[in-house]
C-alpha positions, 0 to 999 in steps of 0.5 A: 951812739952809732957812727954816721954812715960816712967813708971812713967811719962805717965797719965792713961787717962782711970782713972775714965773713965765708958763709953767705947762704940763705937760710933754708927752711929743711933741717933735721929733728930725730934724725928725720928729715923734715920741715922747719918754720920756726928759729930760722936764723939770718944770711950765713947762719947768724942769728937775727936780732932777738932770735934765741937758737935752740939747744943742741942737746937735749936735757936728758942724758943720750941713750935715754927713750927712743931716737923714733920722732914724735908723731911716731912715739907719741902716737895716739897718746893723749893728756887729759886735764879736768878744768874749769873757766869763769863766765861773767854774765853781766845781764842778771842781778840773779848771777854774776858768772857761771862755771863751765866745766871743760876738758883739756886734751894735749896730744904728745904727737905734736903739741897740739891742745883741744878744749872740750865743753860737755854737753849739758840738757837744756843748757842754751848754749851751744857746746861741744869742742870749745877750742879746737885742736891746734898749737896755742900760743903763750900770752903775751910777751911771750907769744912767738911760743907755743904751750908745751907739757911743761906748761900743764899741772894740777892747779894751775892756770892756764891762759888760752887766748885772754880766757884763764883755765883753771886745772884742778884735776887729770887722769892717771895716765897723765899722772904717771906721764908726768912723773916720769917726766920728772915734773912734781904733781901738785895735789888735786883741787876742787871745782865750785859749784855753778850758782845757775845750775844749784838754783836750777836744780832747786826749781825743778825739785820743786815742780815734781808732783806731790801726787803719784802719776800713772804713765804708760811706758811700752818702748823698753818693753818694745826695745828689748823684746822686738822680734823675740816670739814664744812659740806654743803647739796647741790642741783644740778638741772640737769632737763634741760638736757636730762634725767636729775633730781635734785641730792642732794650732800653733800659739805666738805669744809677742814679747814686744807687746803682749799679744798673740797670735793662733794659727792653725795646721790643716793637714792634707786633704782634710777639707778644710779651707787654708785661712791665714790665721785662726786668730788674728794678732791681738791681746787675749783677754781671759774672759771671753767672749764679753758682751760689747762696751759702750764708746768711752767705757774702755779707756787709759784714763778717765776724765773727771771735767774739762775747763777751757778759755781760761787761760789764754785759748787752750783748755785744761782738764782733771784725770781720775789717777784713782780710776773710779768706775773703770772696767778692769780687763785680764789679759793672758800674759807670759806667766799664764801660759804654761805645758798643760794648761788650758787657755779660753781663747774667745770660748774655745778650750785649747791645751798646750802641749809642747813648745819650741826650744826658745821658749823653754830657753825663756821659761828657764831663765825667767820663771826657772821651770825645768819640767817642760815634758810634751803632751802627745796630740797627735794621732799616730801616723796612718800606716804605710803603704808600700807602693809596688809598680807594675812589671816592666812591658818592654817598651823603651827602657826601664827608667822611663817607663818607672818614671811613667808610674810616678806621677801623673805628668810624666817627666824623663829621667834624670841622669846623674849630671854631677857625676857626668861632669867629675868623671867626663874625659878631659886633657890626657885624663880619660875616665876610662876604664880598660880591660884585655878579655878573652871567651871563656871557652874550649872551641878552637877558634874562640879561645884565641879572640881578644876582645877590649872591655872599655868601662866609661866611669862618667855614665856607667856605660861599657863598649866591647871592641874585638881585637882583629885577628891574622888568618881566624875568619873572624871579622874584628871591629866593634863587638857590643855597642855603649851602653849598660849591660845587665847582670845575668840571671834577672827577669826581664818583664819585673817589678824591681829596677835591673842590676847592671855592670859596675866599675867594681866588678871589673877587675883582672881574672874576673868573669862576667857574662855580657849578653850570653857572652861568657869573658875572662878579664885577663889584664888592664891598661895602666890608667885602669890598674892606676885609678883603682889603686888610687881610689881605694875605697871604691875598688877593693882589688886595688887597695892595698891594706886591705889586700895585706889584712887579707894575707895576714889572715891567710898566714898569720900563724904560718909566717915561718913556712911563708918566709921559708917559701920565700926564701926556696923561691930566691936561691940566690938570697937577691931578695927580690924574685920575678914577676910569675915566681911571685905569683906562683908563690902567692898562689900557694899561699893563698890556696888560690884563693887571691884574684889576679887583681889583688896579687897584681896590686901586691906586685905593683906595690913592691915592684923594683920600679925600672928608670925607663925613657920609653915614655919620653921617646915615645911623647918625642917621637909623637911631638916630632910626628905632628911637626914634621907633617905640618913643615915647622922648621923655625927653631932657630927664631924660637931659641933666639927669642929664648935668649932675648928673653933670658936676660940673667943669661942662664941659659934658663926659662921658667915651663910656662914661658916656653909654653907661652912661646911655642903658642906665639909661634902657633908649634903644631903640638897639642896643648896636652902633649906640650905639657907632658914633653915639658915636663920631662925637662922640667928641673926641680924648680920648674926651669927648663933648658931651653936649647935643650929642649927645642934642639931636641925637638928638632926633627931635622937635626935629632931624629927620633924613631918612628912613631908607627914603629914604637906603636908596633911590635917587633916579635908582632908574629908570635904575641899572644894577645895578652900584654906584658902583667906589669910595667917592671919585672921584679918584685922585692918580697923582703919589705912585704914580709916586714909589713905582714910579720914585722922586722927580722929580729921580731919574728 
């Protein structure tokens, strides 16, 4: 009995009380944050009338599985149970319930439960997912709760929603599951036999026919052999008619339906009309050609009588299954189609003689023949005849008027465009091949020309420029236009195509004649000697291996003179020695047999490399040229936007950065010298000092020398016209003697 609500005699239940709070709907499960719908209890977290608040430990020891929540855990795994439910039918007298089997899904992830009913042919009820996937609740009382695993074993009932499962079966996962949750399995049960189904299943015994029945089933046939074709190569010899000759035709037989197709090869000019098909797709019969069949006579089945209007409107007839008096037609099938046999193909005798290698792949496999040697069936090919042109007349030039006798329409030549494209210049890559020559001569006046042999590796071209000379009576400027040079010694009205000049036959102390012009290729630019080395397939004189095989040859069993020539040569015992000792050494070891180019290529290969800032004053001097011309002077702005940019305040900016700033402030500077000039402050990590590097381009405050006077030279007077053979002047013979005859100790 409670108190009435009076003063005096009410408790004040807040008394002591602190919390006072709103229960929210967060809280934590797994050390994950998430949302919480259930349980929820009252203001200041107690707990309202029947709630029962959830353990704060868990039955299992700590330490035990994984602290991951559930949906990660558990994700994708999946119980399946095997059960079966009762269905009343209360409209039959023949049944009273019927048995529908089903299958229990529970997913570990959320506790979530799907019911899936099989389908079943003919069954008239709709199946498929019986209950779809979500949290089912317990019955009642117990319905503010959820199944969970603990709910589920092998024979048992489950109850889900006033409809009892009967679970009589799971599979092993689900087994193994269970066991290691600790939970012991019931032994499997059994499920009874629907009553519909059995007495359906004896109806439809009972309607098979006692009598075999014939049916036509082509779609398996279809199914698995659509697309796949036999192919066959045949010979027709129709040299005993009038006119005849053998024909050679091509047999497809079509696993899909056992037809076939012929085609025929009709060579050129034969004079035959090109028809599609020589045959058209069909099923062959082996007898041919027969006489023609009366309307009705050709038939699947035949029909003995035909009954109508006795049941209801439609009629009823009786087949012949014993086909009395039916036409029994052969038709050509794979078995009969073999390398050698002869086919009747409407009264034509065709041999087959060769097939293709899908056919031999099926024969192989499904009749196991292993002998498929060809018949040869074709005429041996009629000698060639060698085509020869008529000499060249000399008009236009010889490609054109070679490509005036190939056919009837005349078409230009084609010019390699792919090679035009790969070797075309672009940037600061030329393509360009450079040599220093002189004449070959003993006249006074000619033996001091200097001319340069520039070599186009884009379109095989070559132009000659003479180099101006002081006080000669020789007018220098362009000596031979671009184009191709011929090589001596060739006819000049022939048959055959011109040999000219390639990349190949330039290459330092070589002599070519240009026109009547006798030279001697004294030297090349370092772009020239660069490329050769770097293509050595293609320029034996600057491939290194095989210039050190060579010398191995020379000196092979004199490798103690060598050295000891060497060692003359070095009395100082430096281990390396100077550019003309060097060659000079060379030459007498080789019997001056070695080209310039190869000794050049051996000396570039182990020369003490000089750390130079000849090219990075040049490049500075080049960028200040442009610079200075056009009046830029705003490098007090860039270094300013330089430090905006630099937040980390390093001082630092990656090359591409500057490169996009000096184009924002539109520098005067060619993109290609920009990139060499930043490469030269370039770090390991591709930064660049930025106040550095515009301090020195600065052409107010650090000027470099001129960019006339580093392209002239100070001893211009006294030069010879043959520029220094080398861009270092020692060369270190001590590692090359180690690549020809090994280390010290093994000589």
């Amino acid at each position: 009995m409670s108190l009435p609500l009076l003063p005096g005699y009410s408790f004040n239940k807040n008394l002591g009380k602190e919390r006072f709070h709103k229960s929210q709907h967060w809280g934590f499960c797994n050390s994950i944050p998430m949302l919480v719908n259930e349980d929820k209890p009252g203001i200041g977290g107690e707990p309202l009338l029947g709630h029962c608040s959830k353990p704060k430990f868990s039955v299992y020891p700590r330490g035990l599985g994984s602290d991951a929540p559930s949906w990660v855990a558990f994700d994708k795994q999946v119980l399946a149970f095997n059960a079966y439910f009762e269905d009343e039918v209360p409209d039959k007298n023949q049944e009273l319930y019927r048995i529908r089997h089903c299958r229990i899904y529970f997913y570990l992830e959320d506790d979530t439960i799907q019911v899936l009913e099989p389908q079943l042919k003919n069954s008239g009820m709709p199946q498929g997912i019986f209950i779809r996937r979500h949290r089912i609740p317990l019955p009642f009382p117990n319905d503010d709760q959820f199944y969970t695993i603990h709910h589920f074993n092998v024979n048992t009932e489950v109850v889900f929603y006033s409809r009892v499962f009967k679970i009589y079966d799971c599979d092993q996962f689900t087994k193994n599951f269970l066991r290691k949750l600790g939970i012991p399995l019931n032994s499997p049960g059994t499920c009874p036999p629907d009553p519909y189904m059995k007495e359906r299943k004896m109806n439809l015994d009972r309607m098979n026919p006692l009598r075999p029945y014939e049916r036509f089933d082509t779609l398996r046939q279809f199914l698995e052999h659509d697309g796949h074709v036999l192919r066959f190569y045949c010979l027709w010899d129709d040299t005993e008619s009038m006119f005849g000759d053998p024909r050679e035709l091509v047999l497809h037989y079509f696993l899909s339906d056992d037809t076939i197709e012929v085609k025929e090869v009709i060579p050129a000019n034969s004079g035959r009309d090109a028809i599609p098909l020589f045959l058209n797709r069909r099923k062959l019969p082996k007898c041919a050609p027969t006489g023609l069949y009366h309307p009705g006579q050709i038939t699947d089945r035949t029909i003995l009588n035909v009954f109508g209007g006795l049941v209801g409107n439609r009629g009823r007839y009786l087949l012949d299954n014993c086909k009395t008096g039916a036409l029994n037609q052969e038709f050509y099938k794979d078995s009969d189609l073999k390398i050698g046999n002869t086919i009747n193909i409407w009264g034509r005798k065709v041999l087959l003689c060769d097939c293709d290698e899908f056919t031999k792949a099926y024969y192989r496999t499904k009749y196991g023949l292993v002998d498929f040697t060809p018949i040869p069936y074709k005429n041996p090919p009629p000698p060639t005849v060698e085509k020869t042109f008529p000499p060249y007349h000399g008009y236009g030039s010889e490609e054109d008027s070679l490509c005036s006798c190939l056919g009837l329409m005349p078409k230009p030549p084609q010019k390699d465009f792919k090679k035009f494209m790969e070797k075309d210049s672009y940037g600061l890559v030329s393509h360009v091949l450079r040599f220093l020559a002189k004449l070959d001569s003993d006249d006074c006046i000619d033996k001091d020309r200097r001319f340069i042999i520039s070599y186009y590796l884009c379109d095989d071209t070559i132009a000659v420029f003479e180099l101006q000379m002081r006080n000669t009576g020789v007018i220098g400027g362009k000596f031979l236009e671009r184009g191709r040079i011929k090589k001596p010694g060739q006819k000049v009205f022939k048959s055959e195509p011109s040999v000219y000049f390639t990349a190949q036959d330039l290459f330092v102390g070589a002599h070519v004649s240009f026109n009547g012009y006798n030279l001697i290729l004294l030297n090349g630019d370092e772009y020239s000697l660069s490329y050769m080395e770097q293509h050595p397939d293609e320029f034996p004189m600057g491939n290194i291996e095989l210039i050190l095989r060579k010398l191995k040859d020379f000196g092979g069993s004199n490798a103690r003179e060598i050295k000891m020539i060497f060692a003359a040569g070095d009395p100082k015992h430096t281990k390396i020695l100077d550019y003309e000792a060097f060659r000079a050494v060379m030459l007498n070891i080789t019997n001056k047999k070695f080209t310039e180019h190869e000794i050049m290529t051996i000396g570039r290969f182990y020369s003490v490399r000089e750390d130079s800032d000849s090219e990075f004053t040049f490049f500075l001097s080049l960028a200040q040229d442009h610079l200075k011309k056009n009046a830029f002077e705003i490098f007090d702005k860039m270094i300013a936007m330089c430090i905006y940019k630099d937040q980390a305040k390093t001082g630092l900016l990656p090359s591409s950065a500057i490169r996009t700033l000096c184009k924002s402030f539109r520098m005067p500077v060619a993109d290609d010298l920009l990139r060499a000039l930043l490469s030269k402050f370039e770090d390991s990590q591709e930064q660049i000092n930025y106040k550095k590097f515009f301090d020195s381009i600065n052409w107010r405050v650090n000027a470099a020398p001129p960019f006339q006077t580093l392209m002239t030279s100070d001893t211009d007077d006294v030069w010879d016209y043959v520029p220094p053979p080398l861009p270092v002047k020692c060369v270190r013979y001590v590692p090359l003697l180690e690549d020809l005859f090994g280390p010290e100790e093994q000589s």
